[in-house]
C-alpha positions in Angstrom: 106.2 -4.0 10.1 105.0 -2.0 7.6 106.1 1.4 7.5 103.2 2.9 5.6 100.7 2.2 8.0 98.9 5.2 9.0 100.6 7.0 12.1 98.1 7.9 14.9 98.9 10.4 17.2 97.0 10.9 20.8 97.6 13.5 23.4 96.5 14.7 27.0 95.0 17.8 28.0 96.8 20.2 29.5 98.7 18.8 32.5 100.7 21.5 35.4 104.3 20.5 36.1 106.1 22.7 38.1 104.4 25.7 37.5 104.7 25.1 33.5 102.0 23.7 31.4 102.3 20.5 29.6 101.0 18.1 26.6 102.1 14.8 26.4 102.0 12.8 22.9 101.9 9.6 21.9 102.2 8.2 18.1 101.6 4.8 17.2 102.2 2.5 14.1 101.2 -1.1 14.6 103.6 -2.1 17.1 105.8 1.1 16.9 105.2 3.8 19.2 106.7 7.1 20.1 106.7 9.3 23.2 106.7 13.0 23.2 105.9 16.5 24.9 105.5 19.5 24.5 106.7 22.7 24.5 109.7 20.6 24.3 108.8 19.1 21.1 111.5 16.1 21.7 110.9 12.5 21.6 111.2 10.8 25.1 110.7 7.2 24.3 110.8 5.5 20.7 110.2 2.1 19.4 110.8 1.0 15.8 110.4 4.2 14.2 113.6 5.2 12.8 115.6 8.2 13.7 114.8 9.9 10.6 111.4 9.4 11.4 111.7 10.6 15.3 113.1 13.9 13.5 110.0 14.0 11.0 108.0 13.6 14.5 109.8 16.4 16.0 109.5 18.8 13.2 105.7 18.0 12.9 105.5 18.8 17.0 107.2 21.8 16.7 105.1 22.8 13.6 101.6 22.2 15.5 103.1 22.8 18.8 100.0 25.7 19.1 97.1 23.5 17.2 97.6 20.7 20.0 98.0 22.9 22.7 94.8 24.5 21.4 93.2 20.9 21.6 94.3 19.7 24.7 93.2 22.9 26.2 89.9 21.7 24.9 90.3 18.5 26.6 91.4 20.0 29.7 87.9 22.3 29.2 86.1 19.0 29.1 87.8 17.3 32.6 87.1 20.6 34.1 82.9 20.5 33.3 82.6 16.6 34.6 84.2 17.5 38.0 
């Protein structure tokens, strides 16, 4: 594993769940991978990244929490035009 491979993160649109609007996030790192969503900004499921690094990928959520909201409501735009 080589921990300064480049992180990517991908995310949903906007997604209703029980009456609240949600963004779920995934990062990857060769075979490491990490679950998240947001507003919560909390890790759900993790896989070799360490737990300083799960913080790092909390802090960065709660950071951008609006810039990907702002995104996936662009997503969710997008599902919305192809029905």
């Amino acid at each position: 594993m080589n921990r300064n491979e480049e992180v990517k993160m991908t995310h949903t649109g906007i997604i209703s769940k029980e009456g609240k609007r949600h963004v779920f996030v995934r990062f990857e790192r060769g075979s490491d991978m990490a679950e998240a969503g947001l507003p919560e900004c909390k890790v759900t499921k993790s896989q070799g990244f360490s737990a300083e690094e799960i913080e790092g990928l909390e802090a960065y959520l709660a950071k951008e929490n609006d810039v990907i909201f702002e995104k996936a409501k662009a997503i969710s735009g997008i599902r919305g035009w192809m029905r």
